[in-house]
LOPATOR-313794 format. One record per atom (N, C-alpha, C): residue number from 0; chain; atom name; x, y, z. Coordinates in Angstrom, 3 decimals, padded with zeros to 6 digits, m for minus. Atoms other than C-alpha are relative to their C-alpha. Layout:
# residues N
     k   c    a          u          v          w
   NUM   A   CA          X          Y          Z
...
# end
This chain:
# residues 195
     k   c    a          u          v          w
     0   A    N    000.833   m001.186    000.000
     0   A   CA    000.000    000.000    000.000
     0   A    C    000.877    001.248    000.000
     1   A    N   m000.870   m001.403   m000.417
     1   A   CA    001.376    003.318   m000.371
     1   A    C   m000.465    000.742    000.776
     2   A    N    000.797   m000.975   m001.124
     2   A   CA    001.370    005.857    002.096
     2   A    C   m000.578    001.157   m000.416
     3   A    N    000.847   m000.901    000.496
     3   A   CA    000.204    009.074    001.966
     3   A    C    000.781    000.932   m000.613
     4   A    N   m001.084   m000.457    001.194
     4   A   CA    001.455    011.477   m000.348
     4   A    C   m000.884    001.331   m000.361
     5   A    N    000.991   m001.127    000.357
     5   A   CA    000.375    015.237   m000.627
     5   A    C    000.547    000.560   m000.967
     6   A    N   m000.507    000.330    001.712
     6   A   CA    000.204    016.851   m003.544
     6   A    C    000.877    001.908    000.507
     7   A    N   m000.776   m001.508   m000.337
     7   A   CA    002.267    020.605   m001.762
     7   A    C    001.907   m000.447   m000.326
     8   A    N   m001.649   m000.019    000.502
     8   A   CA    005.880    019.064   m002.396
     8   A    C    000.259    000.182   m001.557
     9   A    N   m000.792   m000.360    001.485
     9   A   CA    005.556    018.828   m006.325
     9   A    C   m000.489    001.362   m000.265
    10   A    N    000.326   m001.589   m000.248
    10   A   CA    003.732    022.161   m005.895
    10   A    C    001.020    000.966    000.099
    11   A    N   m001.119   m001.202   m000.274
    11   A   CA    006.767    023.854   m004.261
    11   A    C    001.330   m000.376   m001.209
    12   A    N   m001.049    000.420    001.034
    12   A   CA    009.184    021.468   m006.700
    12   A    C   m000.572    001.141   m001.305
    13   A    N    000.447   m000.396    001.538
    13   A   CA    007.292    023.187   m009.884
    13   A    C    000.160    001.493    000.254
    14   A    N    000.208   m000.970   m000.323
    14   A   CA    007.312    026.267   m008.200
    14   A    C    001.762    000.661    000.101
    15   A    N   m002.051   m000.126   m000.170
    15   A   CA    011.693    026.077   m007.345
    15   A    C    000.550    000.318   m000.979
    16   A    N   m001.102    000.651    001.514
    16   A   CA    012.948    023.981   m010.375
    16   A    C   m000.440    000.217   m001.245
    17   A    N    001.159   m000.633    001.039
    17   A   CA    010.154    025.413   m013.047
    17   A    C   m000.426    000.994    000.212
    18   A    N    000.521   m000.889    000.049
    18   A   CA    009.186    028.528   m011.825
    18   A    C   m001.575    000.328   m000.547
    19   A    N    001.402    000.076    000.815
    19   A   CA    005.685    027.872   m012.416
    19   A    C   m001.079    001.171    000.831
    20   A    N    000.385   m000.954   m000.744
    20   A   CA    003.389    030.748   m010.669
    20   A    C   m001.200   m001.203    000.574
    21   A    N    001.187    000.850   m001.080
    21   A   CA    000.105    029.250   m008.244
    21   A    C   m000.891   m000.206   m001.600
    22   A    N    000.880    000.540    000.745
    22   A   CA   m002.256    028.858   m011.497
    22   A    C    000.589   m000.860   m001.137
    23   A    N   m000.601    001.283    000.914
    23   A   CA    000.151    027.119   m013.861
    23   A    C   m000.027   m001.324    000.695
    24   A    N    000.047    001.656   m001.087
    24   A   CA    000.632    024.227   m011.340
    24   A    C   m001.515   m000.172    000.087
    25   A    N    001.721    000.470   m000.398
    25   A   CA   m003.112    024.314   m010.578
    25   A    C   m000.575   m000.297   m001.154
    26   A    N    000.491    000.196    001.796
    26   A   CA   m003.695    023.951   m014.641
    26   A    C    000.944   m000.939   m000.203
    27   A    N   m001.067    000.755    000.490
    27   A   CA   m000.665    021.711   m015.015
    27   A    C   m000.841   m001.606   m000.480
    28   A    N    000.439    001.058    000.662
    28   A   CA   m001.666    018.305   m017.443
    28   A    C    000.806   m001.160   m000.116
    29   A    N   m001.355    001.070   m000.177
    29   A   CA   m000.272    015.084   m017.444
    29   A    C    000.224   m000.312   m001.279
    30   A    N   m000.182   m000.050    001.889
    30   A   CA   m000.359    014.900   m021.425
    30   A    C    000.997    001.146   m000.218
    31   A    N   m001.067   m001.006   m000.154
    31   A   CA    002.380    017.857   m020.762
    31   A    C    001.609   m000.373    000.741
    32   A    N   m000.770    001.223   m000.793
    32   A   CA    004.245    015.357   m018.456
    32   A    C    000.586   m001.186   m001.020
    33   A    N   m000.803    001.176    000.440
    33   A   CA    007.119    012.810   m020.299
    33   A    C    000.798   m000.124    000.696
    34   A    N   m001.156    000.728   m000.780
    34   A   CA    008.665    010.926   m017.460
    34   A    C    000.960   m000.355   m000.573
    35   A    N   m001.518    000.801    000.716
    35   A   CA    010.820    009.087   m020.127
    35   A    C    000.683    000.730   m001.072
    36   A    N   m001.155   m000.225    001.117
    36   A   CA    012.511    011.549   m022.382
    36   A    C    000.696    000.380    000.341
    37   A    N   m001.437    000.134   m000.022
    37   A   CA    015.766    010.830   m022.724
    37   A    C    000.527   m000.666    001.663
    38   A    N   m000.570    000.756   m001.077
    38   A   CA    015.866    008.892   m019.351
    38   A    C   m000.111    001.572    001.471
    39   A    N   m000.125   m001.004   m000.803
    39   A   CA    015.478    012.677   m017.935
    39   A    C   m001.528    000.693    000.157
    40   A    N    001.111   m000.391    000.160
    40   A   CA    011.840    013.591   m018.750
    40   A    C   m000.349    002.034   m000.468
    41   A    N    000.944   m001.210    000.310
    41   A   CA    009.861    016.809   m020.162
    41   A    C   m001.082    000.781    000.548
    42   A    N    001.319   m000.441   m000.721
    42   A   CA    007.541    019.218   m018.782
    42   A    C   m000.592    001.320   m000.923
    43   A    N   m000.071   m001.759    001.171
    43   A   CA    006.008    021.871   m021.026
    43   A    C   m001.336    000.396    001.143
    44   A    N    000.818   m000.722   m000.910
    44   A   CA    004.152    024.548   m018.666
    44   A    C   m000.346    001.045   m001.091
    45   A    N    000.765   m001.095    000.884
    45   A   CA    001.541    026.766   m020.166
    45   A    C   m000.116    001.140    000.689
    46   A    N   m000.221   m001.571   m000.390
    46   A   CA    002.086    030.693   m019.404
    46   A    C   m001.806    000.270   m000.025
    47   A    N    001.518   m000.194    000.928
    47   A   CA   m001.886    031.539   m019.545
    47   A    C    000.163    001.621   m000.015
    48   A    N   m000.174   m001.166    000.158
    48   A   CA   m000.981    035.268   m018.949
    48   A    C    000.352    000.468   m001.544
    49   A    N   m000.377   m000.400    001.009
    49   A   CA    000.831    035.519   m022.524
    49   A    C   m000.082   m000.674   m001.284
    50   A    N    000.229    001.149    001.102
    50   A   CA   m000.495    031.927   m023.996
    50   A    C    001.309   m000.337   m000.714
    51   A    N   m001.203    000.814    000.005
    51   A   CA    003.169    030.635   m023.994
    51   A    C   m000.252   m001.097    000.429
    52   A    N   m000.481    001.185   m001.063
    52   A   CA    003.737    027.013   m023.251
    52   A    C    001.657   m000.505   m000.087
    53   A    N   m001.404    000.439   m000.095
    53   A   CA    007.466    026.476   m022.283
    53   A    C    000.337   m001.154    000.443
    54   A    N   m000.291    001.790   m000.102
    54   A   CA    008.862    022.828   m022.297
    54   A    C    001.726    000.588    000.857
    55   A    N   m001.045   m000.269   m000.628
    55   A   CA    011.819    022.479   m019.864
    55   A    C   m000.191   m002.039    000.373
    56   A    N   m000.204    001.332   m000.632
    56   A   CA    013.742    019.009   m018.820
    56   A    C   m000.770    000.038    001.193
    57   A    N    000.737    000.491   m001.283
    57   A   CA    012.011    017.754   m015.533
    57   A    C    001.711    000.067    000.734
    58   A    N   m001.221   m000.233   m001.256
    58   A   CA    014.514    018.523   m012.523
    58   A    C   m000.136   m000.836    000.867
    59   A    N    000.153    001.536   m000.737
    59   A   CA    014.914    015.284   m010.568
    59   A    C   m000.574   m000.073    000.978
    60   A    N    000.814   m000.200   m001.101
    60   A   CA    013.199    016.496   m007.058
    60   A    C   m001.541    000.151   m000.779
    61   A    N    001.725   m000.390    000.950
    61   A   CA    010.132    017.543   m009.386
    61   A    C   m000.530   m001.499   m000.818
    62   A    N   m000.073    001.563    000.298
    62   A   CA    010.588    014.377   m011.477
    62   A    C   m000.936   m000.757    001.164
    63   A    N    000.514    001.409   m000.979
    63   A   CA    010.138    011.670   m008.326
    63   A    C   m000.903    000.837    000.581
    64   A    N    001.320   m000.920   m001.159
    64   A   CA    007.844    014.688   m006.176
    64   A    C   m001.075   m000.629   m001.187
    65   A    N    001.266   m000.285    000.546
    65   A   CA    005.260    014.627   m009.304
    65   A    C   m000.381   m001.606   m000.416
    66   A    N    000.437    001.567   m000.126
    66   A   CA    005.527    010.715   m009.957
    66   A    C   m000.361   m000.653    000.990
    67   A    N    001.064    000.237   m001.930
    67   A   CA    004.660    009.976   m006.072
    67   A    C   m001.108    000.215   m000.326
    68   A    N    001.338   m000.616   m000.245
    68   A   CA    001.994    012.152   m006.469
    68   A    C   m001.518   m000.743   m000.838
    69   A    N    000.636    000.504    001.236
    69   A   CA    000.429    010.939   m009.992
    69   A    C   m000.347   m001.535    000.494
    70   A    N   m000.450    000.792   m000.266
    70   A   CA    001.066    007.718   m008.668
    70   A    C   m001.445   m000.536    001.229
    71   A    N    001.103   m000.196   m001.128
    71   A   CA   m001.162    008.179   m005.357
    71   A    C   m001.064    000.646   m000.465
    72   A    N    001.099   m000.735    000.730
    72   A   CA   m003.594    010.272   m006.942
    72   A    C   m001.390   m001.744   m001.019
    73   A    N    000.568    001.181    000.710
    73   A   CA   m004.387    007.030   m009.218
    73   A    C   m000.417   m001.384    000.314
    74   A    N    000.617    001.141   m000.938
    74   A   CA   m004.555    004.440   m006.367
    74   A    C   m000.674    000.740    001.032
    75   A    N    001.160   m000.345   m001.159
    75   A   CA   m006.710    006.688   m004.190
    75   A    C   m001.259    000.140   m001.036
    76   A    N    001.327    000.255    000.929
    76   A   CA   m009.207    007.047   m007.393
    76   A    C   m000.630   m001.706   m000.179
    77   A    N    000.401    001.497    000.223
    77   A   CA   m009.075    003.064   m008.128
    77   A    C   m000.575   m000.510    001.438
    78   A    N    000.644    000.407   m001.188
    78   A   CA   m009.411    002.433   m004.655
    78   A    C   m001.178    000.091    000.552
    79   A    N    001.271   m000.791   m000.185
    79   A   CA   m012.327    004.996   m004.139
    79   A    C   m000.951   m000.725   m001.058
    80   A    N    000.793   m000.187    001.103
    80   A   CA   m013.758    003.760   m007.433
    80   A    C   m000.535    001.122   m000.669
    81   A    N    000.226   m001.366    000.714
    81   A   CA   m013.568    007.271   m008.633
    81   A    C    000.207    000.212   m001.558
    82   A    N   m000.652   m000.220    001.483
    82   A   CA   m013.548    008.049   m012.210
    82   A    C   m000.247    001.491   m000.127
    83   A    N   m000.134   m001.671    000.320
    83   A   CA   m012.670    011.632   m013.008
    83   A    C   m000.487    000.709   m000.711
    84   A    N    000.733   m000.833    001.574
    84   A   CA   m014.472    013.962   m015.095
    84   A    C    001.064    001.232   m000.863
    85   A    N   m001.006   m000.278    000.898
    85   A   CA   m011.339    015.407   m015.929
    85   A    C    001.253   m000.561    000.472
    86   A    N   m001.187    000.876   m000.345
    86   A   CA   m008.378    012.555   m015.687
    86   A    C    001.270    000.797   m000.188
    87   A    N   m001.742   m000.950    000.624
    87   A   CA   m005.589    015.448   m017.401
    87   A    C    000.748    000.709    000.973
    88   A    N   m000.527   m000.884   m000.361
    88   A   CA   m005.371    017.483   m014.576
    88   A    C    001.126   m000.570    001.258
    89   A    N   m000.684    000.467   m000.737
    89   A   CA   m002.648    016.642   m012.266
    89   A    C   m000.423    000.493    001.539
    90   A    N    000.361   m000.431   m001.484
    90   A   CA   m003.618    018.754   m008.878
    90   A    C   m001.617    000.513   m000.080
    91   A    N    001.741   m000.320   m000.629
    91   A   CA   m007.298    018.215   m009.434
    91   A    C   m000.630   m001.140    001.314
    92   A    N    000.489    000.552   m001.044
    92   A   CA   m009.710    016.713   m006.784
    92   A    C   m000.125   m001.165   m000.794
    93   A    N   m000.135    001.632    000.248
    93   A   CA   m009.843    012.652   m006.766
    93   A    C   m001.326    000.107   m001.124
    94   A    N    001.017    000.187    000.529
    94   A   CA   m013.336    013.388   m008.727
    94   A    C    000.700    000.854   m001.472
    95   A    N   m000.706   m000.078    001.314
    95   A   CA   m011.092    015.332   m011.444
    95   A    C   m000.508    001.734   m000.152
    96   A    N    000.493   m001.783   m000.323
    96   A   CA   m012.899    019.180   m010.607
    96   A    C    001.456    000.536    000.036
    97   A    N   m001.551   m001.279   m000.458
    97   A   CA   m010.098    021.818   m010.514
    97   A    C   m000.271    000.476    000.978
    98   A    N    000.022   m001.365   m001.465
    98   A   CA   m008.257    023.314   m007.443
    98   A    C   m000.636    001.183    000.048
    99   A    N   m000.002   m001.084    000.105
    99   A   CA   m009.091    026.323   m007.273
    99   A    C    001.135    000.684    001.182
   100   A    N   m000.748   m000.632   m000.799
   100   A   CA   m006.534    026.962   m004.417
   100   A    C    000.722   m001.032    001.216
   101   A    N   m000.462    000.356   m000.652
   101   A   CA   m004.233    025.647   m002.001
   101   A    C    000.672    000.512    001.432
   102   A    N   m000.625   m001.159   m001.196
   102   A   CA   m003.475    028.327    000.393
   102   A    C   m000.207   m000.796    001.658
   103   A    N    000.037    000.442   m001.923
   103   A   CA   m004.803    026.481    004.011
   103   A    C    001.155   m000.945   m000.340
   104   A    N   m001.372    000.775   m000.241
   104   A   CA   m001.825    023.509    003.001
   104   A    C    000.774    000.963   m000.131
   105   A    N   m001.531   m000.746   m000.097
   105   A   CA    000.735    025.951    002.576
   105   A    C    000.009    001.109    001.065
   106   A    N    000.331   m000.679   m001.076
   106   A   CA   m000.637    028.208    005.005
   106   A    C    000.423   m000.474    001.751
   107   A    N   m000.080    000.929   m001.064
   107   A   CA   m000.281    025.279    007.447
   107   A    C    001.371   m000.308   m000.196
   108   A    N   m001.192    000.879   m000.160
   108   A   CA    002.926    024.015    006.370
   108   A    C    000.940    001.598    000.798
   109   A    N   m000.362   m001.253   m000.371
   109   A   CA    004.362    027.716    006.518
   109   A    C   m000.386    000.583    001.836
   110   A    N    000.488    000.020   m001.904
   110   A   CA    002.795    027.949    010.258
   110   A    C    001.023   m000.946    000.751
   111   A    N   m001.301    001.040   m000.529
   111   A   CA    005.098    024.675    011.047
   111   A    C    001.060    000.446   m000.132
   112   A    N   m001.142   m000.501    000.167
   112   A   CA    008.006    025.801    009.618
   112   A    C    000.541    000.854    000.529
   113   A    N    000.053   m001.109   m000.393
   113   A   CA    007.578    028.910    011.160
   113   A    C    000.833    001.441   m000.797
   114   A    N   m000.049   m001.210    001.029
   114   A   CA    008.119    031.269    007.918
   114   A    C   m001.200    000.607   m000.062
   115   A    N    000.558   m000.746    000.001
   115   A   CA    006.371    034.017    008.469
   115   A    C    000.043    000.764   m001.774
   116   A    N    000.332   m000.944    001.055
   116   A   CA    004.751    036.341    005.347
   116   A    C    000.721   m001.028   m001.399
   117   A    N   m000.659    000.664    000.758
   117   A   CA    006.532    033.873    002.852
   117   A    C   m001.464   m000.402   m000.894
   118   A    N    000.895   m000.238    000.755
   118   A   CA    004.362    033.649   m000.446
   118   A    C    000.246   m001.167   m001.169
   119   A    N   m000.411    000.754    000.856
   119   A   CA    004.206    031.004   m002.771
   119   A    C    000.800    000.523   m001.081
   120   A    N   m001.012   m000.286    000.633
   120   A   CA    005.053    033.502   m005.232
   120   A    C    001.358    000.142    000.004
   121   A    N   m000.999   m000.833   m000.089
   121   A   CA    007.939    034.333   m003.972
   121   A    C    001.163   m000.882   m000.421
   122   A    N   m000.291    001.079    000.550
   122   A   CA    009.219    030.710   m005.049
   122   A    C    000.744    000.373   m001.679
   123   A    N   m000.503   m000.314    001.032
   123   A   CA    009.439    032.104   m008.477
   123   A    C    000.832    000.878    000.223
   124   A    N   m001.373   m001.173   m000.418
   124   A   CA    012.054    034.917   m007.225
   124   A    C    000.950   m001.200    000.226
   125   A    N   m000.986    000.706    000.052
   125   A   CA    013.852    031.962   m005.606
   125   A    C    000.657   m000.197   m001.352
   126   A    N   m000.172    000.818    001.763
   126   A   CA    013.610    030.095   m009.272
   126   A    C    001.223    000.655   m000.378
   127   A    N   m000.701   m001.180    000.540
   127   A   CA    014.877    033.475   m010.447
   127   A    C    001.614    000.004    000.407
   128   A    N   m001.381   m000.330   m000.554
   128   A   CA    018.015    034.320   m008.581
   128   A    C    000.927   m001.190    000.635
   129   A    N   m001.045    001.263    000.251
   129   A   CA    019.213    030.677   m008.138
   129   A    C    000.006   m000.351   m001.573
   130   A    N   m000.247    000.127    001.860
   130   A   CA    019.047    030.674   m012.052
   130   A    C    001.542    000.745   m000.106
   131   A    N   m001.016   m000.637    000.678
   131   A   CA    021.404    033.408   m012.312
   131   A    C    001.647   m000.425    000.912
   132   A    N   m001.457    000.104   m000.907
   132   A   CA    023.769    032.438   m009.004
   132   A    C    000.235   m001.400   m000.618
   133   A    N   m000.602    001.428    000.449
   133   A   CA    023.966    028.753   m010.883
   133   A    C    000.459    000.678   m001.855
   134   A    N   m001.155   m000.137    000.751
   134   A   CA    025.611    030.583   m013.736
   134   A    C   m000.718    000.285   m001.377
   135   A    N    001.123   m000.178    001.041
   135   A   CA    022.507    031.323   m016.411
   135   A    C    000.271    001.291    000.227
   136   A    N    000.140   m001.678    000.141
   136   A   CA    022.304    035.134   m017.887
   136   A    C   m001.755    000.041    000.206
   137   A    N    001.375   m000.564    000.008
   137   A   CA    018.894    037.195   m017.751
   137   A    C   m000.535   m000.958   m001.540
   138   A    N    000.532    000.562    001.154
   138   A   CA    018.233    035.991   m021.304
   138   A    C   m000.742   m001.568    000.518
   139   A    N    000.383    001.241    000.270
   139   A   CA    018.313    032.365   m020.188
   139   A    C   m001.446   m000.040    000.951
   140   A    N    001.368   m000.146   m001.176
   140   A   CA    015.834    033.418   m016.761
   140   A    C   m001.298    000.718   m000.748
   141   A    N    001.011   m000.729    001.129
   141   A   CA    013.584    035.642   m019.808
   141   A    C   m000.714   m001.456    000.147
   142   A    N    000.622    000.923    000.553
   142   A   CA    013.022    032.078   m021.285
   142   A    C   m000.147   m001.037    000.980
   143   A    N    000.207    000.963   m000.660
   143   A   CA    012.964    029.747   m018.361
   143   A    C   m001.299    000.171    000.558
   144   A    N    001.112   m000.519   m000.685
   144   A   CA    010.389    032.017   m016.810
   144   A    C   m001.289    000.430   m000.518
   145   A    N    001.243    000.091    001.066
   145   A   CA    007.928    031.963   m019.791
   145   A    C   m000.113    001.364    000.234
   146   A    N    000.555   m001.550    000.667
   146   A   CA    008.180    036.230   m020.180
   146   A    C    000.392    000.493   m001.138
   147   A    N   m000.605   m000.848    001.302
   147   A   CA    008.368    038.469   m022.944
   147   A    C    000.806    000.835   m000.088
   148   A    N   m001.239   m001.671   m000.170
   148   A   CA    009.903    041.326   m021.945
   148   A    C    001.122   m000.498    001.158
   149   A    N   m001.078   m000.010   m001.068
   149   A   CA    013.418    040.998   m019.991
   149   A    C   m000.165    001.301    001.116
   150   A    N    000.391   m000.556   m001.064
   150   A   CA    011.833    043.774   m017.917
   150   A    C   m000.717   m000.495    000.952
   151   A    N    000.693    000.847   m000.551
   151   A   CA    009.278    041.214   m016.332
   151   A    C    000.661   m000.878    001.036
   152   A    N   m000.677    000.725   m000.416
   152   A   CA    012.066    038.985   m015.465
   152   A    C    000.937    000.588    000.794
   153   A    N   m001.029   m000.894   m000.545
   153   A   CA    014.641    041.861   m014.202
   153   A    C   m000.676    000.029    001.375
   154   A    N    000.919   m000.096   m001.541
   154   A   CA    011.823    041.685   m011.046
   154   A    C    000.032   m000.926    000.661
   155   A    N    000.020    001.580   m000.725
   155   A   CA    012.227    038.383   m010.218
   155   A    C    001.355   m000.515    000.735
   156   A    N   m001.021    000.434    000.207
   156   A   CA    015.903    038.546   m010.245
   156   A    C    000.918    001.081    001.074
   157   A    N   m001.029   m001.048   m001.375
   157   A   CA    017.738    039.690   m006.372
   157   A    C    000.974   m001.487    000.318
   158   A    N   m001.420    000.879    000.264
   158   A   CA    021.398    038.218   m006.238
   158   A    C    000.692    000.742    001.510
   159   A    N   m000.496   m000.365   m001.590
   159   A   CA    022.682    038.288   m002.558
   159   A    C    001.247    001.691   m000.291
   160   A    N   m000.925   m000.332   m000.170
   160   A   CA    025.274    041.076   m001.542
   160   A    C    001.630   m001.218   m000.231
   161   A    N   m000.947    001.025   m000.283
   161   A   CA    027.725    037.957   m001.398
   161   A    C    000.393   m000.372   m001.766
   162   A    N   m000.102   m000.203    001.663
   162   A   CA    027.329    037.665   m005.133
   162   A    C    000.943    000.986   m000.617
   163   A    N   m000.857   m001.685    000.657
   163   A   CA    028.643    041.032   m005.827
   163   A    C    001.209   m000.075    000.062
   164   A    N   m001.115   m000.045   m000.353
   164   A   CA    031.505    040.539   m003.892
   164   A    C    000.824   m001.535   m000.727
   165   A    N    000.146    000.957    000.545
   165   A   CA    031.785    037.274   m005.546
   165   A    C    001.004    000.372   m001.462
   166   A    N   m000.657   m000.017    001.369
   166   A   CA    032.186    038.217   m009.073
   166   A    C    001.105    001.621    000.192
   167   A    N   m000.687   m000.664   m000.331
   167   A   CA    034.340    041.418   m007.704
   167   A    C    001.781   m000.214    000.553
   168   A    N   m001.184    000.836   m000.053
   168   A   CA    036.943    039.398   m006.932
   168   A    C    000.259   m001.043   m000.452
   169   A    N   m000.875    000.471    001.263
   169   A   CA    037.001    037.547   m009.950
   169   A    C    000.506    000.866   m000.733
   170   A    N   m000.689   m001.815    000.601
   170   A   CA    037.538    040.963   m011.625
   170   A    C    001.105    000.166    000.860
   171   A    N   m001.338   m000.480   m000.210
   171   A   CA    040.394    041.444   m009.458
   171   A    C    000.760   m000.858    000.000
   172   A    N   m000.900    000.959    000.371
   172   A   CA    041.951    038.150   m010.144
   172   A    C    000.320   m000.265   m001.497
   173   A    N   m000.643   m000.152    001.377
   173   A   CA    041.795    038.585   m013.631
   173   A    C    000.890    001.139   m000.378
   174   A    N   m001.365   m001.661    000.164
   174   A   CA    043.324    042.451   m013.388
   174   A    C    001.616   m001.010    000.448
   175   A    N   m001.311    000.325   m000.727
   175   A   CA    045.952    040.376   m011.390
   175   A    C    000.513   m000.630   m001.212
   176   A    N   m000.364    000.836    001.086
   176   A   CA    046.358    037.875   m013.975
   176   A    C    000.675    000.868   m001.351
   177   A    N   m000.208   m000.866    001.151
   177   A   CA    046.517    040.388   m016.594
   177   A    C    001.535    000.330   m000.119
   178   A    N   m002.075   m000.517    000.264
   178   A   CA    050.463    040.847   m018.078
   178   A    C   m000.113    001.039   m000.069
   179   A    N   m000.670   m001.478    001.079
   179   A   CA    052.260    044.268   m018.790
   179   A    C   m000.553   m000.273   m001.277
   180   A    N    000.135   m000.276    000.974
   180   A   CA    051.948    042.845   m021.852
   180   A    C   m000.891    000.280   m000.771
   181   A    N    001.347    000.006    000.400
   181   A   CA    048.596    042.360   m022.302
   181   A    C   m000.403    001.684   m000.261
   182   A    N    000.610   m001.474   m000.210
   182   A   CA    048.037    046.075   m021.287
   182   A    C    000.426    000.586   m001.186
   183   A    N   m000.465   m000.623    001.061
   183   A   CA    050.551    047.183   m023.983
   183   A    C   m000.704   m000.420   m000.915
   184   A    N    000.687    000.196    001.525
   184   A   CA    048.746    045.315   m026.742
   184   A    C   m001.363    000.814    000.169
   185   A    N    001.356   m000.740    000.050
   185   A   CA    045.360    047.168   m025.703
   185   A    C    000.538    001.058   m000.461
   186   A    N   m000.244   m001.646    000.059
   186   A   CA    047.019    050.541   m025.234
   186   A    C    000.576   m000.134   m001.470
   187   A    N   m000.940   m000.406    001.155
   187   A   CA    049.074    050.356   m028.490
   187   A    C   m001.066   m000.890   m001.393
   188   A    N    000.814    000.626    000.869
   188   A   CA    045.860    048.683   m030.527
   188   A    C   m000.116    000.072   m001.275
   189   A    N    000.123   m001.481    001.338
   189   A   CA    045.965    050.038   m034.102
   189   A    C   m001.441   m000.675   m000.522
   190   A    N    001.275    000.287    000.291
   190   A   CA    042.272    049.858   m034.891
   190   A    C   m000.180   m000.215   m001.882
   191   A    N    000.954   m000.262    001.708
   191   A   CA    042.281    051.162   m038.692
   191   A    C    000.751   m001.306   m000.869
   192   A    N   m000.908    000.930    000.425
   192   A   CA    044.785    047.927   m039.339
   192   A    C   m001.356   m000.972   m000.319
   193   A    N    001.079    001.383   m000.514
   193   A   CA    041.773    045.699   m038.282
   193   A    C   m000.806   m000.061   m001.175
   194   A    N    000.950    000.112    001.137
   194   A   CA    039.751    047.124   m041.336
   194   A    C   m000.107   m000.979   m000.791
# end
């Protein structure tokens, strides 16, 4: 028998490792779901704000979180003798109705934990700014984060103080690095040669 299995971990996984906002996950389809490609799986999430759907590998905590879930979801229907009136949706009720919301579980878990004011959205900021501290530009967080404008995404995107100082002293290990000579070939460049 399996145990019990709620459906708030692939929630926060889709929310980390996908940046998915609270109504993409609550719309999310399992016909959007390929556990097996390439041994790594697929997830294409639909933007409904801009009617984007962005496909991204499956991230291995999200992976096994959303196969648990799918998994339990399908032996608490067989068990129940439930048949769904909509089988696609992944975080619908055992009868197959859509969430409409999840706020008392996360409300509750967030009470345990004892994170105060902490917002599901705010998950997608994580997304965001562990995108760029694991070594991705804005461009790549534009397209991971299903927006159009790199102004959309520039909001999502706060990079510790520790960061700063970070790449500040790679800049001064490359000045270090840097030869005399190097400097002379800048300073003495002849540009109109290059024509």
């Amino acid at each position: 028998m399996l145990q019990q299995v709620g459906s708030l971990p692939p929630l926060i996984y889709l929310a980390v490792e996908h940046s998915t906002s609270r109504q993409e996950a609550l719309w999310q389809e399992r016909n959007k779901i390929n556990f097996d490609h390439r041994g790594i799986g697929l997830i294409g999430i639909y933007r409904t704000k801009n009617k984007v759907l962005r496909t991204q590998y499956i991230m291995p905590r999200t992976r096994e979180s959303l196969g648990e879930w799918l998994e339990h979801v399908d032996w608490m229907r067989h068990r129940k003798k439930i048949i769904p009136k909509n089988p696609n949706l992944v975080f619908a009720h055992l009868d197959g109705t859509p969430r409409k919301d999840f706020r008392r579980s996360w409300n509750r878990t967030c009470q345990i934990a004892g994170l105060e004011d902490l917002h599901y959205h705010d998950l997608r900021h994580t997304f965001g700014s562990n995108l760029l501290l694991s070594g991705a530009n804005q461009k790549d967080a534009q397209k991971l984060m299903g927006h159009k404008h790199l102004s959309s995404t520039n909001r999502y995107l706060h990079l510790p103080d520790e960061h700063s100082l970070s790449k500040q002293r790679q800049l001064a290990a490359y000045y270090e690095n840097f030869s005399r000579e190097d400097w002379d070939l800048l300073e003495n460049w002849d540009w109109e040669s290059e024509e």
